[in-house]
C-alpha positions as CSV (number, residue, x, y, z in Angstrom):
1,X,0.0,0.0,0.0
2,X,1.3,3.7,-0.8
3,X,-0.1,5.7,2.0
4,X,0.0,9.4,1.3
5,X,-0.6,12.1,4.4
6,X,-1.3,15.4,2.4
7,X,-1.0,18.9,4.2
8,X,-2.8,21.3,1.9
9,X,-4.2,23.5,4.8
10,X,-2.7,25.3,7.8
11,X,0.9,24.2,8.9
12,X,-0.7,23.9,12.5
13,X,-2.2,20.7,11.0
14,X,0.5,18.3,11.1
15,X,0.7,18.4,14.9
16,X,-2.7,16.3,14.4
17,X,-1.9,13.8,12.2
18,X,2.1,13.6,11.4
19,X,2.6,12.0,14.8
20,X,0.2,9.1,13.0
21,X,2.4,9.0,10.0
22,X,5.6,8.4,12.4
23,X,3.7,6.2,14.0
24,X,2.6,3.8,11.2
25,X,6.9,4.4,9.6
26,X,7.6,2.7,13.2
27,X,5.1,0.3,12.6
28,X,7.1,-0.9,8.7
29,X,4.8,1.3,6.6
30,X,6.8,4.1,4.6
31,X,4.2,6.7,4.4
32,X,4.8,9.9,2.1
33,X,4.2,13.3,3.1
34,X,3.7,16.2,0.8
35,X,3.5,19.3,2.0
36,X,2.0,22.8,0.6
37,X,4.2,25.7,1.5
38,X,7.4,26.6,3.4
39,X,6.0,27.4,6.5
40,X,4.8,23.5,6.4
41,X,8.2,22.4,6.3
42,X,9.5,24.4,8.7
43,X,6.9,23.2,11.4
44,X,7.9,19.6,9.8
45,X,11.2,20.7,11.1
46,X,10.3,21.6,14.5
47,X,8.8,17.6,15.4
48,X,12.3,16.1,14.1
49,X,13.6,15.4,17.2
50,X,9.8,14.1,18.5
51,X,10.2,11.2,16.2
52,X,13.9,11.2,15.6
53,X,14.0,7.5,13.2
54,X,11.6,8.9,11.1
55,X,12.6,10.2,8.0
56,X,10.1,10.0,5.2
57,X,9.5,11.2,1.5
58,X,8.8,14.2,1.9
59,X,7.3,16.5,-1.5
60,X,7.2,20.1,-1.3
61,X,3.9,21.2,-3.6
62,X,3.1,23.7,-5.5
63,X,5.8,24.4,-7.1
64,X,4.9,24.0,-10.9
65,X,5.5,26.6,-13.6
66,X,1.4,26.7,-14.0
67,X,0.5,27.1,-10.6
68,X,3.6,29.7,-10.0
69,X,2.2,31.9,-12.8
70,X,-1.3,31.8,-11.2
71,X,-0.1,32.6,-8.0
72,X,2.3,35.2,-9.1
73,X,-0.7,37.2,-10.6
74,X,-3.0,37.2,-7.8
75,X,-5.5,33.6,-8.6
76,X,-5.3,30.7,-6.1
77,X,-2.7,32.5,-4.2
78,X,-4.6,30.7,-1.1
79,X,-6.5,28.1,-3.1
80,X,-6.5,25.1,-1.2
81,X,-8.1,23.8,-4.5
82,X,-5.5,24.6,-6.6
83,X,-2.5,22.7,-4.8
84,X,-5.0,19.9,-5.2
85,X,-5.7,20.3,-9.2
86,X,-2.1,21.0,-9.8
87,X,-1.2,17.9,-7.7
88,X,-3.3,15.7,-9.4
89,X,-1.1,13.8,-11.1
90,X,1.3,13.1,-8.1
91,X,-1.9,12.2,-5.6
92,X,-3.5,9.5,-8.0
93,X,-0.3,7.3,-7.6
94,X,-1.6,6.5,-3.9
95,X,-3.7,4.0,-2.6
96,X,-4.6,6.1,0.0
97,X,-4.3,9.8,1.1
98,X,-5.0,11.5,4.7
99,X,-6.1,14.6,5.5
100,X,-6.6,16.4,8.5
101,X,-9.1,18.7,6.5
102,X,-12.2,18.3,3.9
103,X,-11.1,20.7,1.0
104,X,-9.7,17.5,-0.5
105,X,-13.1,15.9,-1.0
106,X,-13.7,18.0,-4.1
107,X,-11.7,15.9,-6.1
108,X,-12.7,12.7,-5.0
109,X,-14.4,12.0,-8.3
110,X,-10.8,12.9,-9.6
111,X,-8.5,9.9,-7.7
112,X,-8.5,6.2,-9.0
113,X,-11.9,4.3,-7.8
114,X,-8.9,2.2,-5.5
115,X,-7.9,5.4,-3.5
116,X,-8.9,5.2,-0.3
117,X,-10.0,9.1,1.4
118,X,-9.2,8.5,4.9
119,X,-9.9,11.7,7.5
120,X,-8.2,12.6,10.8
121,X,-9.4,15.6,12.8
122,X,-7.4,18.7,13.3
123,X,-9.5,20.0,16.6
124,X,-11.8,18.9,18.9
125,X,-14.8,21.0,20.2
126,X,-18.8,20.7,21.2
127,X,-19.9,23.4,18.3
128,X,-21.9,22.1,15.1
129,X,-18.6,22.4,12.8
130,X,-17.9,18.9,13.7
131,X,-20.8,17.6,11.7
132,X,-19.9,18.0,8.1
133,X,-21.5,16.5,5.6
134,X,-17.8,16.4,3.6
135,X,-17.3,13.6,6.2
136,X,-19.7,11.3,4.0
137,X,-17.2,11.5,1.3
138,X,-14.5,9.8,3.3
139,X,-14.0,6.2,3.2
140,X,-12.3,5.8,6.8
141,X,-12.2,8.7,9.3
142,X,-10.6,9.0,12.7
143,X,-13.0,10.5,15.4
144,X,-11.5,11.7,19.1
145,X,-13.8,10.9,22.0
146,X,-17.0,8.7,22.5
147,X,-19.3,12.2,22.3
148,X,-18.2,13.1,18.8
149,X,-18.4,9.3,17.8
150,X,-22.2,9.6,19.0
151,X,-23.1,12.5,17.4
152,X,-21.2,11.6,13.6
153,X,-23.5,8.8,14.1
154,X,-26.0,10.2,14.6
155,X,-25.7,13.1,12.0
156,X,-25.1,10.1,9.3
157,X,-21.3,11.2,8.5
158,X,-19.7,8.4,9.7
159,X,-21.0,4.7,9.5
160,X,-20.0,1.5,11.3
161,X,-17.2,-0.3,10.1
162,X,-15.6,2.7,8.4
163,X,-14.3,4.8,11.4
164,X,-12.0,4.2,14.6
165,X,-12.0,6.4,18.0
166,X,-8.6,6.8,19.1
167,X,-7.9,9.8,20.9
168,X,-6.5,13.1,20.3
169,X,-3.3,13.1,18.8
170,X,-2.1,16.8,19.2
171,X,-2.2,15.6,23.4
172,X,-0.6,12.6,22.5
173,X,2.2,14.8,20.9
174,X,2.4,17.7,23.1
175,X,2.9,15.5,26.2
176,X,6.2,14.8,24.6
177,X,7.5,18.5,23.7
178,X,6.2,19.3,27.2
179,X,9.1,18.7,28.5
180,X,11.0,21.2,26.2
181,X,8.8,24.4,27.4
182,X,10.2,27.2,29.4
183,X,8.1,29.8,31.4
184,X,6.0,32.2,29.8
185,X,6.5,35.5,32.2
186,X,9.8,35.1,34.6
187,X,7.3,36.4,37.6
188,X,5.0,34.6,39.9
189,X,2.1,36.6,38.6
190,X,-1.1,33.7,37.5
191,X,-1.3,34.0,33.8
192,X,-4.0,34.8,31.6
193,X,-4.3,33.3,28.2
194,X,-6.9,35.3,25.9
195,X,-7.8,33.0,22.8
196,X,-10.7,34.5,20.8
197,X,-12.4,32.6,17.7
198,X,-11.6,34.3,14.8
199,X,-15.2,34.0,13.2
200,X,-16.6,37.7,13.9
201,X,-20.2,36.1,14.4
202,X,-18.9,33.8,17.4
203,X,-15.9,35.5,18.2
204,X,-15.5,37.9,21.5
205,X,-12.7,39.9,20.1
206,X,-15.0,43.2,18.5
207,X,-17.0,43.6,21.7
208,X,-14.4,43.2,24.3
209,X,-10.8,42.2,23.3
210,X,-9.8,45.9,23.1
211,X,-11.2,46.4,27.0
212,X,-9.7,43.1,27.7
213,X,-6.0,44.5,26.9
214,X,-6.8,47.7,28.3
215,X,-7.8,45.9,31.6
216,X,-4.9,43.5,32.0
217,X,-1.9,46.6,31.4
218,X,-3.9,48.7,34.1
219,X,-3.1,46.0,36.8
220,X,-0.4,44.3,38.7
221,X,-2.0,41.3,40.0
222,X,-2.1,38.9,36.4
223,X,0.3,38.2,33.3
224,X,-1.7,38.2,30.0
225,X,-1.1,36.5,26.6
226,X,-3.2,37.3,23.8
227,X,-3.2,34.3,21.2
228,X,-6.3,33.9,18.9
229,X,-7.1,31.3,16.4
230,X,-4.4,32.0,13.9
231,X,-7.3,33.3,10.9
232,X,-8.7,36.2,13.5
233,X,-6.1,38.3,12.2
234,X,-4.3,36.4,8.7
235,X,-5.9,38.9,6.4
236,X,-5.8,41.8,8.3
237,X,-3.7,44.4,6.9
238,X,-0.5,44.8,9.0
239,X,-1.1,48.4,10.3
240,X,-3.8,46.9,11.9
241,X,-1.7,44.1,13.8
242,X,1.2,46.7,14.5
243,X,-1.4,48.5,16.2
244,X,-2.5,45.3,18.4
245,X,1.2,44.5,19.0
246,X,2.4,47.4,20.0
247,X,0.2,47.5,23.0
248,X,2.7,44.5,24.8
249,X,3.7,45.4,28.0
250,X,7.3,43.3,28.7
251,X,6.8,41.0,31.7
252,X,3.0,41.4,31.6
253,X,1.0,41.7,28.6
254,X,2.5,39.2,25.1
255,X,0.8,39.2,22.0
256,X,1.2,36.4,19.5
257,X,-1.0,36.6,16.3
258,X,1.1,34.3,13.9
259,X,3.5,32.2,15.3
260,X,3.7,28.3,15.7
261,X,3.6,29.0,19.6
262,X,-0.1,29.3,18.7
263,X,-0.3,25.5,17.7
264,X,2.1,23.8,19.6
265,X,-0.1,24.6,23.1
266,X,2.6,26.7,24.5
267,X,0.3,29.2,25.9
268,X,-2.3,26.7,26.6
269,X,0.1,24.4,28.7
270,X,1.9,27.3,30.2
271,X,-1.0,29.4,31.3
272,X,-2.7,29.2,34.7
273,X,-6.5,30.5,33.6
274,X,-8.0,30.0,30.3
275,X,-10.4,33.2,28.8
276,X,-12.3,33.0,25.9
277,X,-15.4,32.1,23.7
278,X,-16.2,29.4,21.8
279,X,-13.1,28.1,20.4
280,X,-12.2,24.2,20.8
281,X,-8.8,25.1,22.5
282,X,-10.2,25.1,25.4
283,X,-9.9,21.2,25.4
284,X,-6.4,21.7,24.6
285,X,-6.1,23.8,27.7
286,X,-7.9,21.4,29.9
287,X,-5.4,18.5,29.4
288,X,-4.6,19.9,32.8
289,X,-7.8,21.1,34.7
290,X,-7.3,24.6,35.3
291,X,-10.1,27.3,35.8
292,X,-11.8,28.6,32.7
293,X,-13.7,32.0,32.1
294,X,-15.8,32.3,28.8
295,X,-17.3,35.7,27.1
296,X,-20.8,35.4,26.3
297,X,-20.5,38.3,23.6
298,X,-23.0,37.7,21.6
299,X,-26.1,37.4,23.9
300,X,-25.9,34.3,23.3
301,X,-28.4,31.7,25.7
302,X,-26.5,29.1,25.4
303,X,-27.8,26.9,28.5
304,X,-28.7,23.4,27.1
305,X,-27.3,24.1,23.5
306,X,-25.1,21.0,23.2
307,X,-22.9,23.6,20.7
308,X,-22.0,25.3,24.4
309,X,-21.3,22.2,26.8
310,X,-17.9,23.4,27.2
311,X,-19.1,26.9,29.0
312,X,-20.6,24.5,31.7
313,X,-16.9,24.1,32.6
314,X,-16.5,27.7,34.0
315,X,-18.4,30.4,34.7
316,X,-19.9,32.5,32.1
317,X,-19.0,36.6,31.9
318,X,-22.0,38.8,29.6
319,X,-20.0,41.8,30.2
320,X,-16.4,42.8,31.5
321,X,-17.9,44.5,34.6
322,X,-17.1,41.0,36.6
323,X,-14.1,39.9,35.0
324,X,-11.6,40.9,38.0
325,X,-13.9,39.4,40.5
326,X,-14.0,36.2,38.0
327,X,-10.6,36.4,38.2
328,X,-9.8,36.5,41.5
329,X,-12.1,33.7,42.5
330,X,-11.4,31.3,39.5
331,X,-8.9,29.1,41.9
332,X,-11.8,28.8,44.5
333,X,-14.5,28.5,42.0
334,X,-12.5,25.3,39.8
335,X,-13.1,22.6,42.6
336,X,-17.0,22.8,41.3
337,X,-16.2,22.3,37.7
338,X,-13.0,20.1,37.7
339,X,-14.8,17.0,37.5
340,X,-17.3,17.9,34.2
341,X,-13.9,19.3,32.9
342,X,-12.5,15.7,32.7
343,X,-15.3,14.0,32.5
344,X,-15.8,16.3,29.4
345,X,-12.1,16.1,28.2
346,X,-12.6,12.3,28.3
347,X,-15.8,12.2,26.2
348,X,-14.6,14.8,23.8
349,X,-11.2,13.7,23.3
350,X,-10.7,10.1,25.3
351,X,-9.5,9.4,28.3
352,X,-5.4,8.9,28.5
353,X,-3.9,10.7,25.6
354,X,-0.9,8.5,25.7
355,X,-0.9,6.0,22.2
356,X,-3.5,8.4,20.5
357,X,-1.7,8.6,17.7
358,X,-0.3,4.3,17.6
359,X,-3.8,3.8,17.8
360,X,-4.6,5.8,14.5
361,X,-2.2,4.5,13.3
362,X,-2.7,1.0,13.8
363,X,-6.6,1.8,13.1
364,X,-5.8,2.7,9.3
365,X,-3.7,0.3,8.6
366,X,-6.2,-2.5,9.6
367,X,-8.3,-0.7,7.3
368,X,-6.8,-0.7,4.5
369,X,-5.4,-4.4,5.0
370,X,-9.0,-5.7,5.8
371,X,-11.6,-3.4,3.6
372,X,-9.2,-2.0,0.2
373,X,-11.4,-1.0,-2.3
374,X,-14.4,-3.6,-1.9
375,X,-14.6,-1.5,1.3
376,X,-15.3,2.1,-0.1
377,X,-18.0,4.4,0.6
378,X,-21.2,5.2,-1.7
379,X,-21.0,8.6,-2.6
């Protein structure tokens, strides 16, 4: 079997699924990766030493004269779709590809009837996102925790038989580089870590990440680190971060919009209180229980909405008026949500992180050694 694990998204990506492609390499398999840009490789880089016997094929994409043109003059200069198209040729010598992201369904028609699509999340969160009808168009797919198996299920995207629950990889992976990390502040000052969604409709940044700075660099008594989702601010012109940036106080207040410290859980492992909204990080953060603050910024009411299970894990802030006295009693307040936390942690992303990504791993290649082709999915 040629196994193929393509990275045509974000770079943060391969933290979820190159750990299984080391994984199966240890295993005998000889997996490929192929990669879409630079800052892929360079993050590629970064896991060497995680997984230092592994040393795969690696292809760099994109790199045609056709799709250097197109690029050059302003089309598909972020086109998932055309790595893919221009790739074509290279991805149909595979007997199976995957993907930690669903762009790469659109040219399933494209690949040999014998190519298997196989799926492996890149995030792991309560909101609706999760259930993607894309997911239909995969022929084996890798779900986290028992709560997303249930609700896939349920939602008809993925079926019996075609599927494996093995954990979430990215913990599996971090708990290793943990042991790499240095402090964030050199004080003894509890630190803050602001990570706001970057979809405007969901996010809490416009209503209250400017009064959430302005808050944290009038006091003495907390560190802050402001680190959204990477897409808040990757088209925003760069006056407008500069602006953000500038407003970093040394030894108090950081500011990280774009670097791969934002994927590789560095603020969420190093920070001692987690404030944000509705992004899935916060199950990154809780790999260790520590007290969590959420912005309701949207009116939202969220009690019962099985999109919001994770603000049962902390208490919920409407407006800013309470967020120091939120603060201040989020140590005494966490005994009274530490148990949903991992009991939520568990269903949304297993239980013991440790062999999440052998288990993938091992899960795909049964797959493709028991199903192949006679296996695939009606689409």
């Amino acid at each position: 079997m040629r196994v193929l694990f393509l990275f045509i998204g974000e770079p943060h990506h391969l933290f979820h699924a190159l750990p299984i492609a080391a994984e199966m390499a240890a295993a005998g398999h000889r997996p490929t990766i192929a990669l879409a840009s630079e800052a892929h490789v360079r993050v590629m880089q970064r896991l060497a030493d995680i997984y230092p016997a592994f040393a795969p094929d690696v292809h760099l994409l994109g790199r045609g004269r056709i799709t250097r043109l197109l690029r050059a003059i302003g089309i598909g200069r972020h086109s998932r779709l055309l790595t893919l198209l221009s790739a074509l040729p290279f991805l149909r010598g595979f007997d199976a590809i995957v993907v930690p992201e669903r762009t790469t369904t659109l040219i399933r028609h494209l690949l040999p009837r014998h190519t298997s699509l196989i799926f492996t999340p890149h995030g792991a969160g309560d909101r609706a996102i999760m259930l993607d009808p894309r997911d239909r168009h995969f022929d084996f797919v890798l779900v986290c925790g028992e709560k997303s198996e249930q609700r896939l299920l349920e939602a008809g995207t993925i079926r019996p038989g075609h599927y494996a629950t093995n954990g979430y990889v990215k913990l599996d992976l971090m708990a290793q580089m943990q042991r790499r990390r240095v402090p964030l502040f050199d004080n003894d000052r509890p630190t803050v870590v602001y990570a706001p969604h970057f979809r405007r409709s969901l996010s809490s940044w416009d209503r209250f990440g400017q009064d959430v700075i302005a808050w944290f660099s009038a006091q003495d008594r907390y560190n802050l680190v402001v680190a959204p989702h990477v897409r808040l601010f990757a088209d925003a012109p760069q006056s407008a971060r500069d602006a953000i940036t500038a407003l970093a106080i040394p030894g108090k207040v950081m500011f990280d919009l774009d670097s791969d410290r934002l994927f590789d859980m560095s603020y969420m492992i190093g920070a001692d209180i987690y404030l944000g909204d509705v992004s899935s990080q916060v199950y990154e953060f809780l790999a260790i229980p520590r007290p969590c603050l959420f912005l309701n910024a949207h009116g939202v009411q969220w009690q019962g909405d099985a999109d919001y299970l994770f603000w049962t894990l902390g208490d919920v802030l409407d407006d800013l008026s309470d967020l120091q006295q939120a603060l201040d009693r989020a140590a005494t307040r966490h005994p009274h949500y530490i148990d949903a936390q991992r009991q939520r942690l568990a269903e949304s992303v297993g239980g013991d992180p440790t062999g999440a990504a052998r288990r993938g791993a091992d899960a795909i290649a049964a797959f493709l050694e028991n199903d192949g082709p006679a296996g695939k999915s009606e689409i």
